[in-house]
Each structure stands twice: as structure tokens, then as C-alpha cells.
N, C-alpha and C positions, 0 to 999 in steps of 0.2 A: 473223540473231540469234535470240530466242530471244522466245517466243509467251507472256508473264506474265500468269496471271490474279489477280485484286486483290480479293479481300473485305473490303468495309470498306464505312463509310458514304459517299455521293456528293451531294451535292450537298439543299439550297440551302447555299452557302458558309458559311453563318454556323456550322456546325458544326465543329468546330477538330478533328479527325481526318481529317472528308471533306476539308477544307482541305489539311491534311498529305497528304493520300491525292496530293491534286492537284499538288503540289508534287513527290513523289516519280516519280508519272506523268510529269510534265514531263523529268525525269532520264533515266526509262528511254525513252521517247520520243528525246529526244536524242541516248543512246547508240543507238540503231537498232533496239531493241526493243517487238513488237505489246504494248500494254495494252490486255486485257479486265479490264470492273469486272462482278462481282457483289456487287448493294448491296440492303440492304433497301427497302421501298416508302417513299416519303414521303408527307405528307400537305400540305407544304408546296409551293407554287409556287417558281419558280428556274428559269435558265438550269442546263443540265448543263454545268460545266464541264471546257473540252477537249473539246465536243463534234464532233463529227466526226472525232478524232483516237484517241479511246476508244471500244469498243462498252461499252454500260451497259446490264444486265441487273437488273431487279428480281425478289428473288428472295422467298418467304416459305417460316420452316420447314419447317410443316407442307404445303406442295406440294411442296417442292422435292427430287427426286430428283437429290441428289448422282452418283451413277454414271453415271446420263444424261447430265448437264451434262460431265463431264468424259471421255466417249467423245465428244460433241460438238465440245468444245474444244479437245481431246486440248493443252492445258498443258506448254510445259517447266518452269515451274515455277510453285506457288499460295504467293503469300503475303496471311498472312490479318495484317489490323488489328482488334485485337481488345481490346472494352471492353465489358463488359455492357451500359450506358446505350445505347453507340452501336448495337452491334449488332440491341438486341432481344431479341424474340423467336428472332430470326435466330441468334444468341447460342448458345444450347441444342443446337442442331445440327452447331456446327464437329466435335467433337470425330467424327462419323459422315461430315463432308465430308476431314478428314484422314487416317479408316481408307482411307474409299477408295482416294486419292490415294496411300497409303502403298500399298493391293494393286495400286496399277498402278504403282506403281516412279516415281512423278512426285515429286520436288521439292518440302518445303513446308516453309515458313517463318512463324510465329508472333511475330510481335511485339508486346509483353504493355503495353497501354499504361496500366492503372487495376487493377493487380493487388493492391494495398493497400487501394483501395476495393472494389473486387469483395467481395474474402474477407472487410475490415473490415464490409461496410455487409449483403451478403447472408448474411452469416454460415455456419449450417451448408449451407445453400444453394450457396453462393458454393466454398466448399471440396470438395463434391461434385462441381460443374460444374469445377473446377480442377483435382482428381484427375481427373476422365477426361479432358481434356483434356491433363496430364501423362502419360497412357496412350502416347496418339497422337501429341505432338509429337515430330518427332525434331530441328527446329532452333528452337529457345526464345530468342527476344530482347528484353534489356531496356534502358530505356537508362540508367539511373544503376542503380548500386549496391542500393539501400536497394529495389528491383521486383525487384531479382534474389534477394536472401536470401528476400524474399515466395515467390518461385516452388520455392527451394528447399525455405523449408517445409511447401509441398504436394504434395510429391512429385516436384518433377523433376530430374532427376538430373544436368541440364547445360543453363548459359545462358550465350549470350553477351552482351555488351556491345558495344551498338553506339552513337554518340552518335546524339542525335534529332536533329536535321538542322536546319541555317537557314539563309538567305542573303542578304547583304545587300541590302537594299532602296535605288532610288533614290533622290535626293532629289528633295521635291515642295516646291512654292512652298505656303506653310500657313495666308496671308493670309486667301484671300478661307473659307477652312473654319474659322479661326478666330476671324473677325469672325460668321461664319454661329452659331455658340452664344456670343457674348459674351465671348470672349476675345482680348481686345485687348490685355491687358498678357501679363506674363509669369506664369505658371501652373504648376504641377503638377496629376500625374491618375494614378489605378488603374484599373482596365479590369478585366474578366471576366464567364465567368459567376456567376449569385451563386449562392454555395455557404457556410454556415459556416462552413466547414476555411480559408474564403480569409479570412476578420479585417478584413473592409473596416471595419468599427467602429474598428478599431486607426487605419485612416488618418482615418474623419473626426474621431475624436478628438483625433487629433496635430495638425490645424489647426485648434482650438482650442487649442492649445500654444503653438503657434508664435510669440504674442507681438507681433503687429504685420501690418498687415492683408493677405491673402494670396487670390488667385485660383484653385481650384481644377476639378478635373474629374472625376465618379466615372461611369464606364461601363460599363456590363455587364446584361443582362436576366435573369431566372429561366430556365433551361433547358426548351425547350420537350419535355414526356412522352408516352409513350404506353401506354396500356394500364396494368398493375399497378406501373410503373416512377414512376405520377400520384403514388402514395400519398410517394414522394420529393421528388417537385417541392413538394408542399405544406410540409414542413419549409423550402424554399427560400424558400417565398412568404412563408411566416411571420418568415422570417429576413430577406429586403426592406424587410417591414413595421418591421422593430426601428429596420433604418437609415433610414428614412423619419422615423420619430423623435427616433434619434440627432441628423441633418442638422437636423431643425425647432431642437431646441435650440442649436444653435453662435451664439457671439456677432458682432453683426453687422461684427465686422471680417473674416467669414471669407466671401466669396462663391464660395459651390457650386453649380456646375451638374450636375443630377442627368439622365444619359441613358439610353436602354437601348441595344441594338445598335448601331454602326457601323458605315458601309459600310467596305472595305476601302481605299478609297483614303485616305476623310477620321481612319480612325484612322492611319493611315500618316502624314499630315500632322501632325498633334495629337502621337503618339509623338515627332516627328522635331522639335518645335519646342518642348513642353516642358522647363521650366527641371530639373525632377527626375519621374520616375517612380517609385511605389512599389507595391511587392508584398509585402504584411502578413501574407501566408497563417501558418498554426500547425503546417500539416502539408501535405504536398504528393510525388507520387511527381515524374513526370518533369511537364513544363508547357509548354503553348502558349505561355502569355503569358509568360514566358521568354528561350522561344525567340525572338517576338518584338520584345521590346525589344533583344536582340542585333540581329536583321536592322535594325532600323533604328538601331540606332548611340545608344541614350537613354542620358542620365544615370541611374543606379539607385541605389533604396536598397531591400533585401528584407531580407526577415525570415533569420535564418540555421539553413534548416533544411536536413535532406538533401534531396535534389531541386532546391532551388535552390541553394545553394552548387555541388552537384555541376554545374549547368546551367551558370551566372553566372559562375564561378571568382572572377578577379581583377577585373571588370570592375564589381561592385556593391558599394556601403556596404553591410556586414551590421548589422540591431541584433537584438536580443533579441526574440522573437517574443512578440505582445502590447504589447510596449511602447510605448507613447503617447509619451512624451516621450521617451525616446530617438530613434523615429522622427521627431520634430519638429527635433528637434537637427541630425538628419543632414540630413533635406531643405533646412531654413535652411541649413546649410555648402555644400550645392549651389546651391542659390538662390544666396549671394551670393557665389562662387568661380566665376569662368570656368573658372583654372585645373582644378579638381576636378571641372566638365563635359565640361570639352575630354578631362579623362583617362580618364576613365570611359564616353565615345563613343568616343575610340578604340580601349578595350581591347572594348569589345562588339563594333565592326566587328572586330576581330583575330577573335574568336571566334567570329563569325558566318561567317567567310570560312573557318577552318580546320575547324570541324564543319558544314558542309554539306550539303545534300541531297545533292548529287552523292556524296560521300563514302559518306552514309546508305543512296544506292540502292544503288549496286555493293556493300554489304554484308551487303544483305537478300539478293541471291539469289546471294552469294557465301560459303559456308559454310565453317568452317575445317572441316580434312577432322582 
């Protein structure tokens, strides 16, 4: 089969790319194909995961002679995961690691994960590094809609659509994780990293809404930065701090437990036993946490913007993005409706099952010709 090198972030897991990265690995792996990772350095301890099954290469811009590495590798084909935050400094570089690859006639594929953010947040910066990177791609993929007009209006000439991939997850016993933070009754919860563009204010507000006493769950930590990428994370911290606030004020019929990261398993459990999930975001490209609520099969209520509509289809309550009390509305309709949870995990598991990792891999280094 065929020898894929992977650039992207790797591991500690809690990075929702490197995640993805490992997910996709596991695909190609399965079909009979070697995966090589080249990832940036961390500074973070973690198990590699898939170790022994990946070779994992840390690599840093400014050492890293691209030509070298791939007369070494010799690649049938590179596909890069590609997000400014995740990559780094490493970031700056692709666009000289795809000339290469292009003058050796090797295979590469691009798949554009924060292209809205990129060019929104780095501005002239951001569009610079996206025109040269437009130079060199010759397979450009995005997965909703709304990343691909982005890519078109910096210059590239041709994107495909691929869905981002999920799969459904098993189910876990969610007792003894659930007892372990205090939730014993029946609860809702939002998850992420905190970012402002995600509205988690919309959701603690909404339970104060909600009108009668309610157990709730908000999870997600500041993204951890590096280097001139800090001067972002502190808009984040500053934006923690607001909800920190928000939460002190809720009246005392609303009990919130306030966490940061989750391991993988115990949010698996929490997702999978939740009476409603909500995703309040205002603006969003394609979405891990999305993705995820599909793999495990949750009730949803999200805000109706592209990216999530485009992710979710039929499977989530839309309300108005922002909206406090419409979002209250909808999560009480799920709270007190089996019927409306039972239907709304169904159509997530449909979803999760037919956009696919499996599906996602074979299409990254399957090109339409």
C-alpha cells in the first residue's frame, strides 16, 4: 500500500486536530497503509498516541530541511493538517515543504482546518501566508462550505469538499464519572476550548432562563500558546474571566459545575448521558465539538450558523445565535421530551456513521482527477 506522511499536530491528545490527526491514522493504518507523522515540538508531556504503529518526527521550521526529509521518506503521498495555532511556527514553512514535494512529483494534499480564522484573526499576515500557500497547493480541502469560499478568496483556484469525519462512539456506563463531579440528577453541559467566537455566556445565561431548577456542566480550558501566538491566548483568559463572573451571578436554582479539560473517556461518558448538549458558538468554520456530539450519539441544541448547521444537519435544535432564551426554550423541550432526545441521538448516530473517518481518509489521498 502506500507510505503517507502526515503533518499536523501529535499528540498530548487534548489537542483537537492532533486528535483528528489520530483518528484518521487509525483509517489509514487499517486499510494497510505506513503513517509517518511529522509534528511540531511540544512542551507538553503525553503518551504518543498510536505509538509504535506511527513513526513521530518532531520537526521545527527553522531546522527543518524539507528536501532532506522527503529524499529520506521518499512519501507516496503528504498530507498536511493545517491551522496556524496548531501548527506554529511550523506553519510559516508548508508552503516551501509543498514546492518540494511538488518538484518531486509526490502527492499532496492540504486540508484547510481554521481558514476563517487564520485570515480573520492574522489579518494582512494571515492572507499573505494563504496566497503562498495557494501558490503550492494543488489538492485544497475543506470541509464545509463557508472554508472553502474563504480559500477561494485568497487565491485558490480549486477546493474540494470533504466531510470532517466522525465515528460513532461506544457506549460507556456514565455513573460512577458522573457521581465523580456531582452530577447525580439529570444535567446539561457545553464543552470546549474557550474562545469568544464560542458564546458560552449565551449558555450560562440561558440557565438562568430556564425557570425552574436545573443541573448543569461547562467544560473547556484557555488554549494552551506558544511563542507570539501568547499575545491571543490572553484575549481567551480575559474572556474565562468574564464567565467566571457571568456563573458567580446565576441564581441559586441553577447548579454549575465549572471544569477545565476532560479526559477522553469521562467526556465520552458525560456527552453520552446528558439530558441536552449545547453549542452557543456566533461564528464557527468546520468543529471538533460537533463532530463529537455526533460520535456519541447527544441530544443538541446549537446556535444556527454555517459550520454547524453545515456539520449537524438534521440532527440538532437550531436557535438564533446569542439568544439566551430561545436557547432556554429549546434545552427545557429536550430536558422534558424523551421523545425529542431519543430523536435527535438517533439522527447524530445516522450522521456520525455515514461521514466517517473511514470515509474522510480514503478521500484525503484519494484526489478527484
Amino acid at each position: 500500500m502506500s507510505r503517507i506522511v502526515v503533518v499536523t499536530p501529535w499528540a498530548p491528545p487534548s489537542d483537537g486536530i492532533a486528535r483528528y490527526s489520530a483518528n484518521l491514522a487509525r483509517e489509514w493504518l487499517a486499510a494497510g497503509h505506513e503513517v509517518i507523522v511529522w509534528a511540531p515540538p511540544t512542551s507538553q508531556s503525553g503518551d504518543e498516541e498510536l505509538s509504535g504503529e506511527v513513526s513521530v518526527r518532531r520537526v521545527l521550521s527553522r531546522r527543518t530541511t524539507w528536501t532532506t526529509m522527503l529524499d529520506e521518506t521518499r512519501p507516496d503521498h503528504v498530507v498536511v493538517q493545517f491551522a496556524v495555532p496548531a501548527l506554529r511556527l511550523a506553519a510559516l514553512s508548508i508552503p516551501a515543504l509543498l514546492r518540494a514535494a511538488n518538484d518531486r512529483r509526490i502527492p499532496t494534499t492540504v486540508a484547510y482546518h481554521e481558514a476563517s480564522r487564520d485570515v480573520g484573526r492574522l489579518k494582512v499576515v494571515g492572507r499573505w501566508l494563504y496566497r503562498r500557500l495557494a501558490a503550492e497547493t494543488r489538492d485544497a480541502v475543506a470541509f464545509v462550505p463557508r472554508e472553502a469560499e474563504i480559500l477561494y478568496g485568497v487565491g485558490f483556484s480549486t477546493v474540494r469538499l470533504v466531510p470532517h469525519g466522525t465515528k460513532e462512539r461506544d457506549r460507556l456506563d456514565a455513573t460512577a464519572v458522573r457521581e465523580s463531579y456531582g452530577l447525580s440528577e439529570p444535567f446539561v453541559m457545553s464543552f470546549g476550548y474557550i474562545h469568544p467566537h464560542k458564546s458560552f455566556e449565551t449558555f450560562i445565561d440561558a440557565l438562568g432562563l430556564v425557570g425552574e431548577p436545573i443541573t448543569a456542566l461547562l467544560a473547556g480550558s484557555v488554549r494552551q500558546r506558544h511563542g507570539l501566538f501568547r499575545l491571543l491566548g490572553r484575549v481567551d483568559e480575559k474572556y474565562g474571566a468574564m464567565l467566571d463572573t457571568r456563573i458567580a451571578a446565576l441564581p441559586s436554582s441553577v447548579t454549575l459545575r465549572r471544569v477545565g479539560y476532560l479526559p477522553d473517556h469521562e467526556l465520552r461518558a458525560l456527552l453520552q448521558s446528558a439530558d441536552a448538549v449545547a453549542i452557543p458558538y456566533r461564528e464557527t468554520s468546520q468543529s471538533g465539538v460537533a463532530a463529537e456530539v455526533l460520535a456519541n450519539g447527544c441530544a443538541i441544541v446549537a446556535a444556527e450558523v454555517p459550520g454547524l448547521t453545515d456539520m449537524l444537519h438534521d440532527a440538532a435544535t437550531y436557535v438564533a445565535p446569542g439568544d439566551s432564551a430561545e436557547l432556554a426554550a429549546a434545552m427545557n423541550e429536550l430536558r422534558h421530551s424523551s421523545a425529542r432526545r431519543d430523536a435527535s441521538r438517533e439522527r447524530a448516530r445516522w450522521w456520525a456513521n455515514d461521514e466517517s473517518f473511514a470515509r474522510t481518509a480514503a478521500a484525503l489521498i484519494t484526489p478527484e482527477n
